[in-house]
C-alpha positions as CSV (number, residue, x, y, z in Angstrom):
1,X,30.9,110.2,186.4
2,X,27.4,111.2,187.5
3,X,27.1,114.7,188.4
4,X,26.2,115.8,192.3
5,X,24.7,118.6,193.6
6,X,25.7,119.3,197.2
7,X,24.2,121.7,199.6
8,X,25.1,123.2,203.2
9,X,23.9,125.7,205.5
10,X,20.6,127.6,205.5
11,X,20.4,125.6,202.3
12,X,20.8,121.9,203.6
13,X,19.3,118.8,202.4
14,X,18.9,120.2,198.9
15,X,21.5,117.1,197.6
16,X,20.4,116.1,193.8
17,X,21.9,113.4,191.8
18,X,21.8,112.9,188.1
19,X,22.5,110.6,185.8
20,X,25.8,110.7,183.2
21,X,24.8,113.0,180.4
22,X,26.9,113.3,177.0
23,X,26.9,117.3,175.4
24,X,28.6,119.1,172.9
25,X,30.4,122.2,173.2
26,X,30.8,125.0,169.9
27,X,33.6,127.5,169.7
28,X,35.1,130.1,167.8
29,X,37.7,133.1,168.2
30,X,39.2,135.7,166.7
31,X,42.8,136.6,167.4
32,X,43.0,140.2,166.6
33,X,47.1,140.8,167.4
34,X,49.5,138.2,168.5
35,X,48.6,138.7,171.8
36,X,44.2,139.4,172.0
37,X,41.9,137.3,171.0
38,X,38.0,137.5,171.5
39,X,35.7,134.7,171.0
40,X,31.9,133.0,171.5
41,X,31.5,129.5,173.5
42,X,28.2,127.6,173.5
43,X,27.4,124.6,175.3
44,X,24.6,122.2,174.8
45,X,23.7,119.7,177.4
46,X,20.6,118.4,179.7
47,X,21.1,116.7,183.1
48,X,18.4,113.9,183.6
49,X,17.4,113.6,187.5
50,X,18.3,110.5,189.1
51,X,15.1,108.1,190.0
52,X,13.1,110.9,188.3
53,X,11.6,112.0,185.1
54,X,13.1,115.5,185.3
55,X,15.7,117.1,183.8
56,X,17.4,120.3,183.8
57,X,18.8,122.5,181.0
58,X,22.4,123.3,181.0
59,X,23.4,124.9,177.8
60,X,24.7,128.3,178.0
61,X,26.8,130.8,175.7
62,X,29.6,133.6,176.7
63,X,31.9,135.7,175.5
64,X,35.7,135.3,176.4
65,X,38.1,137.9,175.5
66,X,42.1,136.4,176.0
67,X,45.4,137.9,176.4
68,X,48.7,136.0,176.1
69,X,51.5,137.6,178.1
């Protein structure tokens, strides 16, 4: 389940591997009708270079707005 970074064109040869990483995600919505809903999504996890002491931060946060139809 390790992620891969891939690369192609101009871009080539940039191919990174990292090790398995666990993470947590936190969510929460508001439904405003039956049908809209608007919520916040955070996500907390660091990716550990393969072979390397590096890592890279991947947490982020959004907004999501939803409509059931």
């Amino acid at each position: 389940m390790s992620p891969t970074l891939s690369s192609g064109g101009d871009a080539r040869g940039l191919d990174v591997d990292f090790d398995s990483a666990l993470g947590g995600v936190a969510q929460i919505g508001y439904r405003f009708t039956e049908r809209f809903s608007v919520g916040l999504k955070a996500t907390f996890i660091d990716y550990d270079l393969s072979d390397t002491s590096l890592s890279v931060d991947g947490n982020n946060a959004g907004v999501y707005l939803s409509y059931i139809f």
